[in-house]
C-alpha positions in Angstrom: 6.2 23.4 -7.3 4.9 20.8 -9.8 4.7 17.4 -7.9 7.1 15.0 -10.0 4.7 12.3 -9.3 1.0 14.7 -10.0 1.5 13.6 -6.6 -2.1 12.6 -5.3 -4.2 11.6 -8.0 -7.5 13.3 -7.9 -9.2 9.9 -7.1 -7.6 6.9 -6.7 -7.4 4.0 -9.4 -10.0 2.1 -9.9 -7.6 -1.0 -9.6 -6.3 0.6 -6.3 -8.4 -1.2 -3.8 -7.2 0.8 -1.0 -9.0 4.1 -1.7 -12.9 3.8 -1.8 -15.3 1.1 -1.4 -15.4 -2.1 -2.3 -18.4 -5.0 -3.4 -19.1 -8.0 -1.1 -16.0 -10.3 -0.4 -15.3 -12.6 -3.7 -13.1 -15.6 -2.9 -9.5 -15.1 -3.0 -6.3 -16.9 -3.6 -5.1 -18.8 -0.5 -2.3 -17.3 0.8 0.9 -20.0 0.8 2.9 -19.5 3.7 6.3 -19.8 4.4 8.1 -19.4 8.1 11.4 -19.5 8.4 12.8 -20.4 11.8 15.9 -21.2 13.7 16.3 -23.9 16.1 16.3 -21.2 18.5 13.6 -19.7 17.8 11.5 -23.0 17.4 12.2 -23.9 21.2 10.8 -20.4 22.1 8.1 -20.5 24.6 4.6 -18.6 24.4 2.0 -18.4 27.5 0.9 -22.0 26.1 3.3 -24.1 23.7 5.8 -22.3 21.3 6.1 -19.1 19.8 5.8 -21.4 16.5 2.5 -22.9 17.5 1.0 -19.7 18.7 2.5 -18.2 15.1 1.1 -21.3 13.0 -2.5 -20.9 14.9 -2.5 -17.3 13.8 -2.1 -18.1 10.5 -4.9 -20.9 10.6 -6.9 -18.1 11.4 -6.4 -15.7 8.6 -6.7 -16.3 4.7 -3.8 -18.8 4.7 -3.7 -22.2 2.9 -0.6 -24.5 3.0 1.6 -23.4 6.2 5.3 -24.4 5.7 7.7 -24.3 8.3 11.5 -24.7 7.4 13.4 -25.1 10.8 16.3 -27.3 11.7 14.9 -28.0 15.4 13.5 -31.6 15.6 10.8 -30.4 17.9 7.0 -31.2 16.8 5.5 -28.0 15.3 1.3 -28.7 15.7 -0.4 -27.0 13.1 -4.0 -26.2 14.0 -6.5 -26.2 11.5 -4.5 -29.0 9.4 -2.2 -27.1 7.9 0.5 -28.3 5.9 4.0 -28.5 7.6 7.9 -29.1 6.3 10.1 -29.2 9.3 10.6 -32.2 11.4 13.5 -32.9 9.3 14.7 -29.4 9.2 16.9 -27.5 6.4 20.2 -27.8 5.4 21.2 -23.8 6.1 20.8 -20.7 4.5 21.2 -21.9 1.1 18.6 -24.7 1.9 15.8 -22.1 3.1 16.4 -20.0 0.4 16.0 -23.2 -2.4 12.8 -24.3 0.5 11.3 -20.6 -0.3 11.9 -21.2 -4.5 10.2 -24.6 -4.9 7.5 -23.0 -2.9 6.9 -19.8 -4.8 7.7 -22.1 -8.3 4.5 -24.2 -7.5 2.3 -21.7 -5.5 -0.5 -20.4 -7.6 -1.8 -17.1 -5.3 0.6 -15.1 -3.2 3.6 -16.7 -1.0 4.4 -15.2 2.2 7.7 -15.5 4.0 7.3 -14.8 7.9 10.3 -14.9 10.2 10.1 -18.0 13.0 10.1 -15.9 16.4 7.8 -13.5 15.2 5.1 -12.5 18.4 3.1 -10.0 16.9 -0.6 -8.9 16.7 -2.7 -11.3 14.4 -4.2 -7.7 13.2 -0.8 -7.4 12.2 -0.4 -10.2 10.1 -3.9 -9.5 8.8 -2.4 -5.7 7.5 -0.1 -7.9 5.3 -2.1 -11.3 4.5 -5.6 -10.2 4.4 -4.5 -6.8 1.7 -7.1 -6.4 -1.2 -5.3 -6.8 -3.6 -2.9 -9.4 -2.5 0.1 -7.8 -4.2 3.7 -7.8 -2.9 4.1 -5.8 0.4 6.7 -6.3 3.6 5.7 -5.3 7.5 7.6 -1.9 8.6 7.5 0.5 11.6 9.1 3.5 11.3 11.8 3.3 14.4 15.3 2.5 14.3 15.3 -1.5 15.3 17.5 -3.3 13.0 17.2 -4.7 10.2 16.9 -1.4 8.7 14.8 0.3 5.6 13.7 3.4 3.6 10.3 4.1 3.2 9.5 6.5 0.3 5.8 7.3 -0.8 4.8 4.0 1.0 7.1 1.9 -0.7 10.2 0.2 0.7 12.8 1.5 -1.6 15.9 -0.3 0.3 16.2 -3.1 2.4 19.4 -3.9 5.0 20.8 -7.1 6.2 24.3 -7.7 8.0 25.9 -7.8 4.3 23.7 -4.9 2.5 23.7 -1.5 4.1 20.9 1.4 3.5 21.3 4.6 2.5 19.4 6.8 4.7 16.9 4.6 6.7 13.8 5.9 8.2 12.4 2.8 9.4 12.9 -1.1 10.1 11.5 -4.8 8.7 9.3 -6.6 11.0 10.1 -10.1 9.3 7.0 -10.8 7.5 6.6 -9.8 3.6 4.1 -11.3 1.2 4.5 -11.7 -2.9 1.8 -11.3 -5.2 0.9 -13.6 -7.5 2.4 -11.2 -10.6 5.6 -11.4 -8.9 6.1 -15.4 -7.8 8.6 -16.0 -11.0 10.9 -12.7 -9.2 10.8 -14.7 -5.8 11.6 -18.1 -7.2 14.5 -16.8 -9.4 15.7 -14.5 -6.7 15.7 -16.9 -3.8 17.5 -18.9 -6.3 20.1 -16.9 -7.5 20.6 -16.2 -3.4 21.1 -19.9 -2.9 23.8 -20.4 -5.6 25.7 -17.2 -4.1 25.0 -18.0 -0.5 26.7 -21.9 -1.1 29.9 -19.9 -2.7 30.0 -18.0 0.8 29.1 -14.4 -1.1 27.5 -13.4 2.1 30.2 -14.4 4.8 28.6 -15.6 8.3 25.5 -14.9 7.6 23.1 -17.8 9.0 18.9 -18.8 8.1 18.2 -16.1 11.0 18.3 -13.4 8.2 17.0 -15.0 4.7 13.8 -13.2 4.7 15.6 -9.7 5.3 18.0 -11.4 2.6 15.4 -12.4 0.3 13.4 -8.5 1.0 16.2 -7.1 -0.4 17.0 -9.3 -3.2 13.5 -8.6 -4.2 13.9 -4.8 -4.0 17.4 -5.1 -6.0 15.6 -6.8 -8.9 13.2 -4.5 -9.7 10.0 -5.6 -7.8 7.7 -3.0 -5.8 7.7 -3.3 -2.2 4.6 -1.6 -0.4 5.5 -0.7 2.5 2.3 -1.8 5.0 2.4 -0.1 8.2 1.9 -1.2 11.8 0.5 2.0 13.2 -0.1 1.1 16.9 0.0 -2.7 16.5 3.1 -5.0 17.2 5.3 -7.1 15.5 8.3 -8.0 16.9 11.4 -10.7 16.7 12.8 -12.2 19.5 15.8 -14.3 20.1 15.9 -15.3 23.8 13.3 -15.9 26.3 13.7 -13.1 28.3 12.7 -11.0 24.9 9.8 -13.1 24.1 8.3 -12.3 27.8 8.3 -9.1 27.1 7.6 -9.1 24.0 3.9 -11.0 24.6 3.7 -8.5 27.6 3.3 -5.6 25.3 0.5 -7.3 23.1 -1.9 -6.8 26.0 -1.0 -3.2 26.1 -2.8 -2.7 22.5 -6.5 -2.7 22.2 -6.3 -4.9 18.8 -9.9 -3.6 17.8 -9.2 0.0 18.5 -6.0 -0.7 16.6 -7.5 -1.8 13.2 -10.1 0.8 13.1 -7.4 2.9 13.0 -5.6 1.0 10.4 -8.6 1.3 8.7 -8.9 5.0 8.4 -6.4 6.1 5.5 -3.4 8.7 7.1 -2.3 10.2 4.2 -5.8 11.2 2.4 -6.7 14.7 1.3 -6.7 17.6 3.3 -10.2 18.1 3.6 -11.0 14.0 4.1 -8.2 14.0 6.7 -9.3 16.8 8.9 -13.0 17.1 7.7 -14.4 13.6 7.5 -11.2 10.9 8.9 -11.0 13.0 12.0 -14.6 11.3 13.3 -16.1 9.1 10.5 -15.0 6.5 12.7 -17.7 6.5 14.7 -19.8 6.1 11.6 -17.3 3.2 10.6 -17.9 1.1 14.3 -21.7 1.8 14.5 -22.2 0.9 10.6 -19.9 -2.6 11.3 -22.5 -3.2 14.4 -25.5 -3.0 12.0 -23.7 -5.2 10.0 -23.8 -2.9 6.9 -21.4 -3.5 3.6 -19.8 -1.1 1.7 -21.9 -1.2 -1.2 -25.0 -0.7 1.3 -22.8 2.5 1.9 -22.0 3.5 -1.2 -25.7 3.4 -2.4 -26.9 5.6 0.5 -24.2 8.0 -0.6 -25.2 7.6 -4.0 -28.6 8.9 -3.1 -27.5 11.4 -0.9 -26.0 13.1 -3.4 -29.0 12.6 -5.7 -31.4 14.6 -3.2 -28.3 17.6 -3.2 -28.8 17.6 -7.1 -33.1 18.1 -6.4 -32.3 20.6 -3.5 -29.8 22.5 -6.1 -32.1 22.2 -8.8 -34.7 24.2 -6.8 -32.4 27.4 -6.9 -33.4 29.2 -3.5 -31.0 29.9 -1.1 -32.7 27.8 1.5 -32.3 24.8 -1.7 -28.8 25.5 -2.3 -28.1 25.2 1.9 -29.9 21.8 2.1 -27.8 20.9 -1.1 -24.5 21.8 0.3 -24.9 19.9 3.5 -26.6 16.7 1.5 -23.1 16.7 -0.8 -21.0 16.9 2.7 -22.9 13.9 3.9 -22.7 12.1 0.4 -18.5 12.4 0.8 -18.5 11.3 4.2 -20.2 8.0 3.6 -18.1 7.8 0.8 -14.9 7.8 2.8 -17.0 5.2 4.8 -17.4 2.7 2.4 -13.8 2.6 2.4 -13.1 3.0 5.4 -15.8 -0.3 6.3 -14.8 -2.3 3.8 -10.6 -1.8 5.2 -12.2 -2.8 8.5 -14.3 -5.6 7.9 -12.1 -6.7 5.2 -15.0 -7.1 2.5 -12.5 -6.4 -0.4 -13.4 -7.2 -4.8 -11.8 -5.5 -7.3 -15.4 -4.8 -8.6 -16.5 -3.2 -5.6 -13.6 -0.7 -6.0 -14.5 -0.6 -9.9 -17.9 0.4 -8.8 -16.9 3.1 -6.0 -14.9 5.2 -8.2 -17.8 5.0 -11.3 -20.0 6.4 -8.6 -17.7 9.0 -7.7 -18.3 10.6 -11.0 -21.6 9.8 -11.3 -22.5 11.8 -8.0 -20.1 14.8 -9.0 -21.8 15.1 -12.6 -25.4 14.4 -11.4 -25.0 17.4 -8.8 -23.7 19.4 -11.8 -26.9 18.8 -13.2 -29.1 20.1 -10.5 -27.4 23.2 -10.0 -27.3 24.2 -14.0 -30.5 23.7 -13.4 -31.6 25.2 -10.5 -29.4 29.0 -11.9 -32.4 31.7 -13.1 -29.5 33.5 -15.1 -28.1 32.9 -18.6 -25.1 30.9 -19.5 -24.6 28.6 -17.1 -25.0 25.6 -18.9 -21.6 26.3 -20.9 -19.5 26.6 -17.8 -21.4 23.2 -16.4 -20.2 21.5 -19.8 -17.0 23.1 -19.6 -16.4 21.5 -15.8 -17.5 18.0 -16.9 -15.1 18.0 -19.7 -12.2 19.7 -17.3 -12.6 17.1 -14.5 -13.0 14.2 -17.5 -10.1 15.4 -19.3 -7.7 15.3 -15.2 -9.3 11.9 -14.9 -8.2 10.5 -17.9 -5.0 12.1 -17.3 -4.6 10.4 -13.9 -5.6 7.2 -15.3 -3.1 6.6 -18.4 0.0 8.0 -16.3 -0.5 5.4 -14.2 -1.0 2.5 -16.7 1.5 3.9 -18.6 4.2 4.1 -15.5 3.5 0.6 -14.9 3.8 -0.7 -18.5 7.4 1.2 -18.7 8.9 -0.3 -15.7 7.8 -3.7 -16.3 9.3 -3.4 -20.0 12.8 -1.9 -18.2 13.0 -4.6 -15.6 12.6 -7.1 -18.1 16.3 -7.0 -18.8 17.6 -6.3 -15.8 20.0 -8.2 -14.4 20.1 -9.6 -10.4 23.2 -11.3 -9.2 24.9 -8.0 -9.5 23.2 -6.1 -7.4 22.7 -8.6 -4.4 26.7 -8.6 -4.2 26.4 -5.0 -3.8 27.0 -3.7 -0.4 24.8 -0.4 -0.4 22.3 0.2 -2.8 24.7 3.2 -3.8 27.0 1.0 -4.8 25.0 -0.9 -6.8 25.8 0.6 -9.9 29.0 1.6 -9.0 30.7 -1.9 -8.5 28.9 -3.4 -11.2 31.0 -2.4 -14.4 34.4 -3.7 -12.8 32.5 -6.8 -11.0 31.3 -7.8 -14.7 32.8 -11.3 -16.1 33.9 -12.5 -12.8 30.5 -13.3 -11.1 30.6 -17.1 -10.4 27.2 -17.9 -12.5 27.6 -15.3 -15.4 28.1 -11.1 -16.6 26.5 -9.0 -14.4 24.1 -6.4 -16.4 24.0 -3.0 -14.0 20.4 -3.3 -13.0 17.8 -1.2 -13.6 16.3 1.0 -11.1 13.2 0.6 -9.3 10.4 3.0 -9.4 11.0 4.5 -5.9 14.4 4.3 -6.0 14.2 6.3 -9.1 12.3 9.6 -7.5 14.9 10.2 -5.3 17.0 11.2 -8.1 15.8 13.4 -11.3 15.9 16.8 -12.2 15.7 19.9 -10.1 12.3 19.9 -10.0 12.0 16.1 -9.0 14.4 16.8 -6.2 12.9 20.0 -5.2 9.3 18.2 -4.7 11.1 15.6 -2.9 12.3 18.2 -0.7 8.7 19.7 -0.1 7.0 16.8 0.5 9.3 16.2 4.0 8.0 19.3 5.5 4.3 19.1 6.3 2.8 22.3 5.1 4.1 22.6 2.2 2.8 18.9 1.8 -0.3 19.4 2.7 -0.4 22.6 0.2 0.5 20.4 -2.6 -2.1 17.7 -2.0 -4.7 20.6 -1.9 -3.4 22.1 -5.4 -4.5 18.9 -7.4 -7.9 19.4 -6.0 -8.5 16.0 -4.9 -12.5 15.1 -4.8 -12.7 16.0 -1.1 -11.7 19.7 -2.1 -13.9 19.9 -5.0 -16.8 18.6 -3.0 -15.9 21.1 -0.4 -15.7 24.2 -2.8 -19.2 22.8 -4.1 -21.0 22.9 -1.1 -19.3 25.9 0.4 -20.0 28.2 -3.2 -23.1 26.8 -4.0 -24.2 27.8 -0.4 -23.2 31.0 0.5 -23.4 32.6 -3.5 -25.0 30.6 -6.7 -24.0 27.9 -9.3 -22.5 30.2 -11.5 -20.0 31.1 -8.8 -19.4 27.3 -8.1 -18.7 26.7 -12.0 -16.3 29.4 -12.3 -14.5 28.3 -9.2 -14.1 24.9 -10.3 -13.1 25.6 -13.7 -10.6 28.0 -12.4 -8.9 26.1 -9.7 -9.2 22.5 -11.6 -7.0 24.1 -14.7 -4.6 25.3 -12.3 -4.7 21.7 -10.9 -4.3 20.1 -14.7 -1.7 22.3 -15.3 0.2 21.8 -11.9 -0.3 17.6 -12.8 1.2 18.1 -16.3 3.8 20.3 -15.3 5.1 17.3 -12.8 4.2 14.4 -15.1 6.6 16.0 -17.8 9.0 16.6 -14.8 8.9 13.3 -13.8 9.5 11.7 -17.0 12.3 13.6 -18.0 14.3 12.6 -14.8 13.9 8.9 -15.9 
């Protein structure tokens, strides 16, 4: 069934720092820092000082700059490392933190994060969120059934609960940290606003500063911005509101080996087939011993570069002995290049340019070891089936590419208009659209415009075929079956070696003509699909 969203590119983006390698660590925007905390929660105890000081040191630690901490205790908050503190003489209420959290975001000028007070969690944990490569908007979830409540959908958070909102079908929960990118500061500021003039008018009943980040989540979500969804894996981050909880809580850090813990965070768990079960299941033994030499990616990502240079002379030689040594060089090549990533994600050595470069040198390895074989066949015609394969795979790249841009551009233009006091009324994201044509006029601070949907929220809905391909992707074979159909470059480096070694380049042409037209056509098919159900 056509994937509504071509489902797994066949590479990731270039802009998509998450998929290959990266170049050496370029400085990046400081990371403004929010934490919002109760007077409960600031009197908190940790195994030395309180939970807040053990939170605040954390955060001296990772890429942080200015550390602000809205609480209305009147206890001395230290901040190591000389951050910047707002505290001592505490916030007015809910309403207060929110407009604390506005002029913040208003005057920031790299990401803002917004971490919950009595948060005792993993600094690997905060790193997942603060330290991402690309610094873009993305909240902390588990998938469990603590409260507050979400829904994950293709790792973003589509909804986001708080006492007031309810979700519609939650498969997971909000571990009270979430950081904004730098694109979407303006959507925090006018959001947090727009919470503070309802929350002063008491649109939210009883609800107290305990829950303006899960508050300000979901405001985000009902305006239109794009949540990733960043994943704890075996790592911890919990809240706690007693003592008792905050024990135990600290207890079950020490049950996690934090360095086992991000090299598992580092290896991606929803690759390819082939990478997942071929090269993820023990590249990270390659990952460890490579960050012990003190390799970088790009020292990686050469090597694999001329690994896959020596498959195209082997290849080019045309015996069978040639074409074996070819096929196990272009293995190795793809394993280092799933280390690259895989380093850079651990030793967080992250630059848009490094990612720039890993995907360029995707294709150059792929088309150089077309080369070798055309050139290594005795027979006739082969060079027409190795032009034909360079223009198929050129032609599915420049596919992936502009749906992508293009997806981007269209929801930008359509949340342009959109408007957000309605929807944060809303009880249920159902309802959203529901309650907004009678709720229209009456809103204390203007009309309420129905808002517009955002991208995740949107492919759960569509035509048939959207929903059918929704409906596929929850059972694992048949999701595993449609990664594999849009011959992602593990598969086609697979199906290279594997042809190429046990028959000839001719063979390996024809098989990757064959099965990457099948793969353009099974992308189309879904792109149309999935723009139609817009």
């Amino acid at each position: 069934m056509p994937d509504p969203d071509a489902s797994v590119p066949s590479e990731v983006p270039p802009d998509d720092p998450s998929g290959g390698s990266f170049n050496d660590p370029a400085p990046a925007p400081r990371t403004a820092t929010v934490v919002l905390a109760t007077t409960d929660a600031a009197r908190l105890r940790g195994r030395s000082g309180t939970l807040l000081d053990r939170l605040t040191g954390q955060l001296a630690g990772l890429s942080t700059g200015d550390v602000h901490v809205v609480t209305r205790s009147s206890d001395v908050i230290h901040a190591p490392g000389g951050a910047y503190m707002i505290g001592s003489e505490g916030s007015g209420g809910l309403a207060d933190d929110l407009r604390r959290v506005a002029g913040v975001a208003r005057t920031a000028t790299g990401p803002v994060a917004v971490l919950a007070g009595n948060l005792v969690a993993h600094t690997e944990a905060l790193a997942l969120l603060l330290e991402r490569p690309g610094r873009d908007t993305g909240a902390l979830v588990a998938k469990d059934e603590a409260s507050p409540p979400v829904r994950i959908d293709r790792g973003l958070v589509t909804s986001a609960g708080t006492s007031f909102h309810d979700v519609e079908g939650p498969n997971g929960s909000f571990r009270g940290a979430f950081q904004v990118g730098a694109d979407d500061l303006l959507a925090l500021a006018a959001t947090a606003e727009t919470l503070a003039d309802l929350a002063e008018v008491g649109r939210f009943g009883a609800m107290d500063g305990a829950e303006a980040g899960e508050l300000l989540l979901s405001g985000l979500l009902r305006s239109g911005v794009a949540v990733r969804a960043v994943g704890l894996g075996r790592l911890r981050c919990d809240r706690v509101t007693t003592q008792e909880e905050a024990n135990t809580a600290l207890r079950r850090l020490g049950e996690v080996d934090e360095s086992d813990a991000r090299l598992d965070a580092a290896i991606k768990s929803d690759d390819g087939f082939f990478a997942t079960f071929f090269v993820s299941s023990w590249s990270r033994h390659v990952v460890r011993v490579a960050a012990m030499l003190g390799l970088r990616p790009n020292a990686v990502t050469g090597v694999s570069v001329g690994l896959a240079v020596l498959a195209a002379v082997w290849f080019s030689a045309g015996t069978r002995p040639a074409l074996v040594t070819g096929a196990v060089l272009v293995y190795l090549s793809f394993v280092l290049d799933c280390v690259d990533g895989q380093l850079a994600r651990y030793t967080r050595q992250f630059s848009p340019l490094g990612a720039w470069l890993d995907a360029t040198f995707d294709r150059v390895k792929e088309y150089v070891v077309y080369v070798g074989l055309a050139l290594g066949y005795a027979g006739e015609g082969v060079w027409p089936l190795a032009v034909g394969v360079l223009i198929l795979q050129t032609l599915r790249h420049t596919v992936d590419f502009s749906y992508a841009g293009a997806r981007v551009d269209a929801e930008r233009a359509g949340h342009a208009w959109a408007g957000v006091a309605g929807s944060l009324t809303a009880r249920s994201d159902v309802a959203v659209a529901a309650e907004a044509p009678r709720r229209r006029g009456r809103e204390p601070y203007g009309p309420v415009t129905p808002p517009a949907e955002t991208p995740a929220r949107q492919g759960g809905q569509g035509n048939w075929v959207v929903r059918l391909s929704r409906r596929l992707e929850r059972d694992s074979p048949t999701r595993w079956l449609k990664k594999i159909i849009v011959l992602p470059i593990g598969e086609r480096m697979a199906l290279i070696a594997v042809t190429a070694a046990l028959f000839d380049a001719r063979v390996t042409f024809l098989a990757l003509l064959t099965w990457g037209s099948v793969a353009l056509l099974y992308t189309l098919s879904g792109r149309v699909a999935r723009s139609l159900s817009r």
